[in-house]
C-alpha positions as semicolon CSV with decimal commas, in nm:
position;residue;x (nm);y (nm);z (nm)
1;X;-15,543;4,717;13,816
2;X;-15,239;4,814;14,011
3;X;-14,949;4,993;13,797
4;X;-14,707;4,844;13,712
5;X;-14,341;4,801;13,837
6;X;-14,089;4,824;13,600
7;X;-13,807;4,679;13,811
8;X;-13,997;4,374;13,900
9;X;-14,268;4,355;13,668
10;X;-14,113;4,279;13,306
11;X;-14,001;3,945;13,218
12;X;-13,781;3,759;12,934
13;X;-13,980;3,521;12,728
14;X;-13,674;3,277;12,834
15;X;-13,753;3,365;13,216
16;X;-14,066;3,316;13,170
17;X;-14,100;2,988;13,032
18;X;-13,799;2,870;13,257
19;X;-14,054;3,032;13,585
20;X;-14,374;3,013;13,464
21;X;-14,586;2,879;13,758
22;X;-14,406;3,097;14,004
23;X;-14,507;3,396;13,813
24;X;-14,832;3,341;13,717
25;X;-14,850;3,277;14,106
26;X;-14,739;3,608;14,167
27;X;-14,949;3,796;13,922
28;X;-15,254;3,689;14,085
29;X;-15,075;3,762;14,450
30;X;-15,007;4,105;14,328
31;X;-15,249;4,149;14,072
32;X;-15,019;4,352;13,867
33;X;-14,964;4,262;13,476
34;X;-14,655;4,121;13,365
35;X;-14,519;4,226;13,051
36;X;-14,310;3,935;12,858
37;X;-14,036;4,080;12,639
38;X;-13,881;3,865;12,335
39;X;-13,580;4,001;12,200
40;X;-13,525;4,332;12,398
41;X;-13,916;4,453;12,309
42;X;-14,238;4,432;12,505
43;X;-14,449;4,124;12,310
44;X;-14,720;4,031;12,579
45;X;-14,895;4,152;12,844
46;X;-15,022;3,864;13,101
47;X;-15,359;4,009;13,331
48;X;-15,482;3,820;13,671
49;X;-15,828;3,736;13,521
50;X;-16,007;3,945;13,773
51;X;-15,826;4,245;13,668
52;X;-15,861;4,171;13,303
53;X;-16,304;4,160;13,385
54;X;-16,223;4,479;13,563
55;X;-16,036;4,644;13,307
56;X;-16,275;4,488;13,020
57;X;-16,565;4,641;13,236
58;X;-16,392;5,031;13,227
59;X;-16,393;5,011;12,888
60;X;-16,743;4,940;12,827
61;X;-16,861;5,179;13,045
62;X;-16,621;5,466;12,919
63;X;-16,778;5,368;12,533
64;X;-17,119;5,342;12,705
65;X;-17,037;5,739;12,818
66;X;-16,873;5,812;12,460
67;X;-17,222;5,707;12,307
68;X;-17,421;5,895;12,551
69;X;-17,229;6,198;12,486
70;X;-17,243;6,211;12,160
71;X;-17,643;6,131;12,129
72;X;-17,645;6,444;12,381
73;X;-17,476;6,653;12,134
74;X;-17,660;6,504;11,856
75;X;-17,986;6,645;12,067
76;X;-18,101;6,268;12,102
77;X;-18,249;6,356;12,503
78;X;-18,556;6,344;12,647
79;X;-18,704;6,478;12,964
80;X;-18,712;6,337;13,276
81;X;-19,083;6,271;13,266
82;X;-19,036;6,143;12,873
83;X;-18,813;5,908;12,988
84;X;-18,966;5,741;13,252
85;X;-19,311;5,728;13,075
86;X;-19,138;5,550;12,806
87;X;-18,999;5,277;13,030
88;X;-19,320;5,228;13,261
89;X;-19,471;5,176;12,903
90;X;-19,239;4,888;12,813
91;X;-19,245;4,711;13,179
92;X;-19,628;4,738;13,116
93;X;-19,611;4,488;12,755
């Protein structure tokens, strides 16, 4: 996801709704999020849907790693060998 601009990239709910299809247009031109702001604060945050698979795919990954680090610590490893035994056992069934 590209960062975000703050001089171009935050939006009025009134805006908004007033210029919706041209900026959903340019979200997915620039694929940067738009954040919609209702009374002075930041209430919404609109993604290109690409970017929001991408973004949803990071995070699984980073827990994914989280997991694996803490099964590491947790001494939950086996060898090399170990490992691969155990799968050619299950592609076997």
């Amino acid at each position: 996801m590209r960062r975000i601009r703050l001089d171009e990239d935050i939006t009025p709910l009134s805006e908004f709704r007033a210029n919706a299809t041209a900026l959903i247009q340019k979200i997915r031109e620039t694929k940067r999020p738009l954040i919609i702001t209702q009374r002075g604060k930041g209430s919404a945050v609109i993604l290109d849907v690409s970017e929001y698979e991408a973004l949803l795919s990071k995070l699984e990954l980073l827990q994914e790693i989280a997991i694996a680090e803490k099964q590491i610590s947790e001494g939950k490893v086996y060898e090399h060998e170990d490992a691969k035994e155990r799968v050619l056992e299950r592609i076997r069934r």
